[in-house]
N, C-alpha and C positions, 0 to 999 in steps of 0.2 A: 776774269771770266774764262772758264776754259772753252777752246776754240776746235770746230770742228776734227782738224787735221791732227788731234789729241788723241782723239778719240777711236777705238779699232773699228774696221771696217764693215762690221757685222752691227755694230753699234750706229756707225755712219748711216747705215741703211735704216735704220729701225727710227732713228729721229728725223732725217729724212720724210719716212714714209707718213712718219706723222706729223711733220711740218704740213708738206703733200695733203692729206687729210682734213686738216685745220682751214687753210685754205680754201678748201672744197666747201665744206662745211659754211664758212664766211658765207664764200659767194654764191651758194645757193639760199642762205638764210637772206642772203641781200636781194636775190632774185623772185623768193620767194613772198616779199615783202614787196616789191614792185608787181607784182603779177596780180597782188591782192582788189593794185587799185584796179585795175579791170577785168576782174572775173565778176560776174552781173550776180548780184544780192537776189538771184529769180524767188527763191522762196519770201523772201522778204515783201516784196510786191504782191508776189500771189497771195499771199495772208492777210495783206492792206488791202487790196478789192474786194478779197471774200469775207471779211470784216463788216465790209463797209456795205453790202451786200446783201451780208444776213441782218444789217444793222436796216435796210431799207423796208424786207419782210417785216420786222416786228412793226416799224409803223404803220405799214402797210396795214395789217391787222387791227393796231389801236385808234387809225383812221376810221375805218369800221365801225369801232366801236365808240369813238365819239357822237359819230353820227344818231348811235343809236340811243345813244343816253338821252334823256329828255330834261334829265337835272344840270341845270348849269352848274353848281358845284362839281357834283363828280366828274361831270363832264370836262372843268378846268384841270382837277386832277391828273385825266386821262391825257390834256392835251400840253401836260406838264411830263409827261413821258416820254412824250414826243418831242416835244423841244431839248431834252436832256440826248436823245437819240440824234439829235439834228446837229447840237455843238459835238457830239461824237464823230460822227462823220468830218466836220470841218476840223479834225483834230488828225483823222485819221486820212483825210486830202490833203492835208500841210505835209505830213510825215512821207506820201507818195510822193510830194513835190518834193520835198530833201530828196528822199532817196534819188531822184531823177538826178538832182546836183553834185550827188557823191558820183554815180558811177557814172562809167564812161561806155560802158556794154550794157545793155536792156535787154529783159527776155524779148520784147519786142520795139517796135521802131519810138522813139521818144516821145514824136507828135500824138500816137494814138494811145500812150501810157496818158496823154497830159488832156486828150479829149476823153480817154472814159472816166478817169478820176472826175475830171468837172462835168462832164453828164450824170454820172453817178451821184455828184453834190448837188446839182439841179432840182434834180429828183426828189432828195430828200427837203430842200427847202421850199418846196411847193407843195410836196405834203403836210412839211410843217405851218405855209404859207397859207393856205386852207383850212387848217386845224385853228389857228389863230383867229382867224375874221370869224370863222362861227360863232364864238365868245365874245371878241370883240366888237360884232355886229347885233349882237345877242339875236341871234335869227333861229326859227324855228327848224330843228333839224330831220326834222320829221315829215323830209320832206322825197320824193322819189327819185327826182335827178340827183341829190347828194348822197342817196342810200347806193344810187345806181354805178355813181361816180366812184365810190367808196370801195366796192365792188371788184370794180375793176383794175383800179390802184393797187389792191392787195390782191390779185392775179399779175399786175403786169409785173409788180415789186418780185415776187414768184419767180418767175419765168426769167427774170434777169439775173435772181440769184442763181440757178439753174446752166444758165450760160458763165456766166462770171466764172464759177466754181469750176467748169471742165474748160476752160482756158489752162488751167495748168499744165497739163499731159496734151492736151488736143487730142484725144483715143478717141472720145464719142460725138464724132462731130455730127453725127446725128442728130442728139440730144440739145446740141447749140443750134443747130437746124432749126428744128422743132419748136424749138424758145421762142429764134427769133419771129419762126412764124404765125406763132403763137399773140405775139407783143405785137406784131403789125397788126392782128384780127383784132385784139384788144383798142388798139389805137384808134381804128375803122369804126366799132364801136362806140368810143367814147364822143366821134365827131358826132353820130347818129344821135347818141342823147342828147348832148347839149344842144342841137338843133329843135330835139321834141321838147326840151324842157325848159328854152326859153321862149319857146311857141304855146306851152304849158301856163307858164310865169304869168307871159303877158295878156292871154287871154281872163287866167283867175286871179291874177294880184291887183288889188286897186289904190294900194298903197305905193304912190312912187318910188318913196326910200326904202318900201320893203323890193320891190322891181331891182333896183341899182344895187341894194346890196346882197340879196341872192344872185343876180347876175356875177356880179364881180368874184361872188366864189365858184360858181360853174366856172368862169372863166379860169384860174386857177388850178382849181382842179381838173380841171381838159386838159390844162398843158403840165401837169405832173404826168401823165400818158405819154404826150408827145415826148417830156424827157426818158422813159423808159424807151420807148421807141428809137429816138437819140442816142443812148447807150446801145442798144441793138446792132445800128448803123455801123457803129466803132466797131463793134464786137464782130460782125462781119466782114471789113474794111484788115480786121485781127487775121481772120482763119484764112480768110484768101490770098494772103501773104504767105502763110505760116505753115496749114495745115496741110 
């Protein structure tokens, strides 16, 4: 092996410099692989809520439009849409919950990454939750508190994606302002109907089982609101930290 003290001094220096270098090189690649574990995946997050999000509007929508159907067939179709939208969601809150386990930096504080994911999965299971008993109670839909209820769901579903989406940047906290104030008035609302429409119910239903099982999907669907509302709460609990 021929040994430094061989070699001329101009040469010394040049292998040297590039020993030097090598080194460098090492231990910034080592540093730079430590550092990985905690720089926060922000966009990784932001994409899973706003996913999950726009994934809340289309039900929002085909809630609507179950309601409005009067054929039970298409109507299961419509509410087979929904349930495929609903295991999406709990695909895409598994994947928020990993991501919380890998990193060790969060765009924001952990607890409120792990209350808006499950307010946000709330949401979608009580849309789904509601979508289901209509079929399965085979009840007429054609009815004003569920047109009313439907309504509003696919406003509040709105108004969340709306905020969710400008959590990224926090620029327009306006526009999350606005949402949430929005989703409070929607929420306010939905208490109002379900008060007239099981006041409705029970003066024109004379059928008990039809009473208990329209009731039981107002009930449902009143607290698909309250979960948007719930997400809201987060999402202001967000900015006032943050913004």
């Amino acid at each position: 092996m021929l040994r430094l003290l061989e070699v001329p001094r101009t040469a010394q220096k040049t292998v040297l410099s590039q020993t030097v270098c090598l080194h460098k090189k090492e231990s910034m690649s080592g540093f730079n692989s430590f550092l990985k574990i905690f720089i926060p995946k922000n966009a990784v997050f932001f994409e899973l809520f706003e996913k999950v999000a726009e994934n809340l509007t289309v039900m929002g929508t085909q809630l609507k439009a179950v309601v409005a159907e009067p054929d039970f067939d298409k109507r299961a179709k419509l509410i087979a849409v929904i349930e495929d939208l609903e295991h999406q969601n709990d695909d895409l809150t598994h994947s928020l919950f990993t991501e919380l386990g890998r990193n060790f930096i969060t765009p924001f504080d952990r607890e409120d990454i792990h209350y808006l994911a499950t307010s946000l999965d709330d949401i979608a299971d009580y849309i789904y939750g509601s979508a289901k008993k209509m079929n399965f109670y085979r009840v007429n839909t054609n009815d004003m508190g569920m047109q009313k209820f439907a309504e509003l769901i696919e406003q509040g579903c709105q108004q969340v994606k709306i905020a969710v989406t400008q959590l990224r940047d926090m620029k327009n906290i306006k526009a999350i302002t606005e949402a949430m104030i929005k989703i409070n008035s929607i929420e306010n609302q939905a208490d109002d109907v379900f008060d007239m429409s099981i006041e409705r119910l029970f003066a024109m239903e004379t059928d008990a089982k039809e009473v208990i099982k329209i009731r039981e999907i107002y009930q449902v669907m009143e607290l698909a609101t309250d979960k948007c509302e719930d997400a809201s709460n987060v999402i202001e609990s967000i900015v006032l930290k943050y913004a």
